[in-house]
N, C-alpha and C positions, 0 to 999 in steps of 0.2 A: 712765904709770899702769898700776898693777897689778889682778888681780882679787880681792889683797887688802885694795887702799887702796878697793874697790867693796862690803866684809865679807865677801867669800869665800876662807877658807882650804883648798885641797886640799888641803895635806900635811897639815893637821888631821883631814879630813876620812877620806883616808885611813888614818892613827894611828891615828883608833877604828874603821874596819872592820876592820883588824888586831890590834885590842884583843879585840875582840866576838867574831872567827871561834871562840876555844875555848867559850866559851859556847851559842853554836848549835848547835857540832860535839858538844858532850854531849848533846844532845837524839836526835841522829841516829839510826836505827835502818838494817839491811839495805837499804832500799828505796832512801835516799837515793842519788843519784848524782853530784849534784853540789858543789861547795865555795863556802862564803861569797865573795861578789866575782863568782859567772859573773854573765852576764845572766840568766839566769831560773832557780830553783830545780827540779832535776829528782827526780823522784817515780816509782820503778818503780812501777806499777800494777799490771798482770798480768804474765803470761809475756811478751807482743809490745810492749806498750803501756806509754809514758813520758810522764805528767803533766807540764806545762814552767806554771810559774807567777811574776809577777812583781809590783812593786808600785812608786809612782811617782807624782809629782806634776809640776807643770808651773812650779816657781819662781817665780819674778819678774817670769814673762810676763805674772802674775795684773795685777800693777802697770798695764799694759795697758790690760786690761781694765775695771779700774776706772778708770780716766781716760778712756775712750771708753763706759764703758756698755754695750762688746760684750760679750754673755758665752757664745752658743752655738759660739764657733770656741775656745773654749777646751778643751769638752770634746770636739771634733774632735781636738787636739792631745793629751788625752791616750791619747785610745783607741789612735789611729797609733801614739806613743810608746811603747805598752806591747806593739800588735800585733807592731814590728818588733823589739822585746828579747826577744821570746821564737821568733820567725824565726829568730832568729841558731842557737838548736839544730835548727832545723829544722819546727818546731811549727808549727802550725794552731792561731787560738783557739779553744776552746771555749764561754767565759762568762765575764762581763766586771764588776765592785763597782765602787760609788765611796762614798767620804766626802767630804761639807758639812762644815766646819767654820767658823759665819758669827759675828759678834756681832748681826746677829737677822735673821730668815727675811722674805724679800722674796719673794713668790711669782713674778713675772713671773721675778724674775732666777734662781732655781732651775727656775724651768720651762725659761729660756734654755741652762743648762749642761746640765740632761740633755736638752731637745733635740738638742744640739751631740754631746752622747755618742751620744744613738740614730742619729743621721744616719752616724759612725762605725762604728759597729756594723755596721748594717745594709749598711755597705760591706765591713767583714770578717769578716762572716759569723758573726756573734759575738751570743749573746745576753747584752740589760742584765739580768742575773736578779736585782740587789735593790742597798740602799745604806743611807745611813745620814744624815739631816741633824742635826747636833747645833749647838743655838744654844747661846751662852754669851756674853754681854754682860759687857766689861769684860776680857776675855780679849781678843776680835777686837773690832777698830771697827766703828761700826754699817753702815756701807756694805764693810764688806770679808770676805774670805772666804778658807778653804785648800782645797784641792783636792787628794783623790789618791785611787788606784785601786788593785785587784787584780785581776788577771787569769790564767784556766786554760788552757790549750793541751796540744793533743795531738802524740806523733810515736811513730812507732813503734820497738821500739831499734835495730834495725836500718839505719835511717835518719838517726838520730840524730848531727847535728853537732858532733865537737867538736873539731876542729881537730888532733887528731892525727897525719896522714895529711899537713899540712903538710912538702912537702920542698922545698928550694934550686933557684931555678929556678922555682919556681910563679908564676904571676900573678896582681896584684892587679888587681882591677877595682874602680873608682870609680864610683858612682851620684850624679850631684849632687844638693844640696839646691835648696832655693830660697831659703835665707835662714838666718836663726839657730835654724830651728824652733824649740825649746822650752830652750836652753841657753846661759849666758852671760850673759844679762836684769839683772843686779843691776849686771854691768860697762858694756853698753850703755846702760842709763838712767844712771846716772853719767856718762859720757861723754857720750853724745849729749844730755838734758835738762838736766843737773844743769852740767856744767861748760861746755860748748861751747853752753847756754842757746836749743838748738832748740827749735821746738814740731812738736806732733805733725801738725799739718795742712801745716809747712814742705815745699819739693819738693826736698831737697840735692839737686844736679847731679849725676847718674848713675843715678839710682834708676829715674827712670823711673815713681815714684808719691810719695804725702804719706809721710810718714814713719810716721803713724799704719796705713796700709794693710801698710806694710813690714815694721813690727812684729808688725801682727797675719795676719800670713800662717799658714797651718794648716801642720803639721807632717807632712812630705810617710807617707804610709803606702808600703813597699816588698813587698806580700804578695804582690798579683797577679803584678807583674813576678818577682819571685825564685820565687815558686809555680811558675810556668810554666819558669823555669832548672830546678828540682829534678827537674821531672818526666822534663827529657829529657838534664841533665847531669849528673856527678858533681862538686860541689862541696866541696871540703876542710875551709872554713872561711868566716865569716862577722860582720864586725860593723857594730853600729848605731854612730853618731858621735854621742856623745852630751855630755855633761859630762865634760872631759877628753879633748875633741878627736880626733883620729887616734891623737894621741902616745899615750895611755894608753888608748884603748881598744881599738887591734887589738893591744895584747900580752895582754890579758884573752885570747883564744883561741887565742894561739900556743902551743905547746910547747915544753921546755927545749931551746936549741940553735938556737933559729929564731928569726932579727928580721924584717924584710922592710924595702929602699930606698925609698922614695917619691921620684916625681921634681915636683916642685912645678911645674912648665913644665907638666907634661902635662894639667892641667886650670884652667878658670877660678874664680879669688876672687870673689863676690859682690859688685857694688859698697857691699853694706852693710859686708862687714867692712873694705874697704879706708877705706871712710867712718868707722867708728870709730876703727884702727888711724892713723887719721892728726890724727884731732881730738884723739886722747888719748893721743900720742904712746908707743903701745903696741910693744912691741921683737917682732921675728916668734916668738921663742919662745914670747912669753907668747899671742900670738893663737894659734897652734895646740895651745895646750895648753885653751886654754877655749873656743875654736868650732869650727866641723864644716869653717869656709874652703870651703866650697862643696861637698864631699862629705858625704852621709850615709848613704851605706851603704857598706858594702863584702865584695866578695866572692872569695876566693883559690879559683886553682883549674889545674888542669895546662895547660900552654901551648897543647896540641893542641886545648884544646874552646875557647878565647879568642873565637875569630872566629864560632862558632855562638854562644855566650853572645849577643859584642855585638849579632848579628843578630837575635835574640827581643827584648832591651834597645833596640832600636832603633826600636822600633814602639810605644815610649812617650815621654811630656810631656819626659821630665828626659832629660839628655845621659849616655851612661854612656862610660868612657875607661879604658885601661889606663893607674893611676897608679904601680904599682912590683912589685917580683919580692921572692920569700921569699931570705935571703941566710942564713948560718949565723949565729951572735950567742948573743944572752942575752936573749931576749924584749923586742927595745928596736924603735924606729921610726926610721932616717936620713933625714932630709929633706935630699935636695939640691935645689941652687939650679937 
């Protein structure tokens, strides 16, 4: 099974970001910094100061959601989601939007999402300063809903991430996730609901919980930890593992000339993905092209600071590992076995 027999086409999806970047790129004026595709869109502000802003929903996790009724871990997941894409240049959020988009406004349950957001928030350090709930019946089913944000962030240019500085020889370091956080969902319910005909209260062997808990796990946020790297290391480069896996998302901030190896030994798969990958007889390319496989952050950076990094990384929830070194290339990812 594919994650297009699930209705999600990448290569489609990437076609029109690559359709669309001249269209944007006319808009542009001096300020801009950055190109359609970074993680977060960069905004020169003043002389010192770079606006990092981004925008994003939470997919299919919503499905979730509405079969369990939960709805304030949802906007926990998106604030996380948006806080660590715009981390990756280096950024601090500033202020945080969302849009409701329901077939008709259930109070309890839009109280539950922006709860879910402020709880967020208030963890990074980010003000909700407004949003938008638009009903529209007949468009969305009356119990369902879309979800997505905007978010502002500051860094200074100086400071400013962007993976240039990547050379051969550098280290990857690995931050694990705890699950699928927010990507992949339309291929996991196919598989795990739809064909292999689990429920969500079931305890598949290895999990360690019901399947309903496993799915809705909050989407781990990485500010504090990598805040506190920035302040006493120099870090090269940086990515969130988001939609498009390892494979496609740490050549987003590599430069021409530089892949990096990953050694797939050196860290642990979630027993969730292993539990899909085996119900829905999924080939390992296409699992690390659509999930995080147990990493969701990642951060390159010179060999000599490695062992101080893991040391600060150490003193949090998640496991953090050197999983691979920058090697010379074409902006690709080698996963060895």
């Amino acid at each position: 099974m594919t994650y297009k027999d699930a209705g999600v086409n990448i290569d489609s999806a990437n076609t029109a970001v690559s359709r669309i970047k001249k269209y944007a790129k006319q808009t542009y004026d001096s300020n801009v910094l950055s190109n359609v595709g970074s993680f977060g869109g960069l905004y020169q502000f003043d002389q010192e100061n770079v606006l990092v802003s981004s925008t994003d929903g939470v997919g299919t996790k919503l499905k979730i959601a509405f079969m369990t009724n939960k709805h304030y871990t949802i906007g926990q997941d998106l604030v996380n989601h948006c806080v660590n894409d715009i981390l990756v240049m280096g950024a601090k959020p500033l202020f945080f939007l969302d849009y409701i988009g329901c077939g008709k406004v259930y109070p309890e349950v839009i109280e539950g999402i922006v709860k879910g957001l402020s709880i967020a928030c208030k963890e990074n350090n980010c003000s909700l300063i407004g949003g938008e709930i638009a009903e529209m019946p007949g468009l969305y089913k009356e119990k369902e809903y879309d979800l997505a944000s905007f978010i502002v962030g500051k860094v200074k240019r100086k400071e400013m991430i962007d993976g240039s500085n990547v050379g051969k020889g550098d280290i990857v370091i690995g931050l694990s996730s705890n699950g699928l956080h927010t990507n992949g969902y339309s291929l996991a319910i196919k598989v795990l609901l739809e064909h292999a005909k689990l429920k969500l209260e079931d305890r598949p062997k290895g999990l360690g919980c019901t399947l309903k808990d496993e799915l809705m796990k909050v989407h781990m946020g990485y500010l504090k930890p990598v805040s506190e790297v920035l302040t006493k290391f120099k870090v090269k480069a940086m990515a969130h593992i988001t939609g498009g896996g390892l494979v496609e998302n740490i050549p987003r901030i590599l430069s021409n000339g530089m892949s990096v190896e990953l050694d797939k030994k050196n860290w642990k798969v979630n027993a969730i993905f292993s539990l899909i990958q085996k119900l829905g007889h999924i080939s390992d390319e296409e699992m690390y092209r659509v999930f995080n496989m147990g990493i969701g952050f990642v951060i390159i950076v010179n060999e000599n600071d490695v062992s101080g990094i893991l040391k600060i990384l150490s003193k949090y929830s998640f496991k953090s590992q050197i999983i691979g070194k920058a090697v010379d290339g074409n902006k690709k990812v080698i996963l060895n076995n």
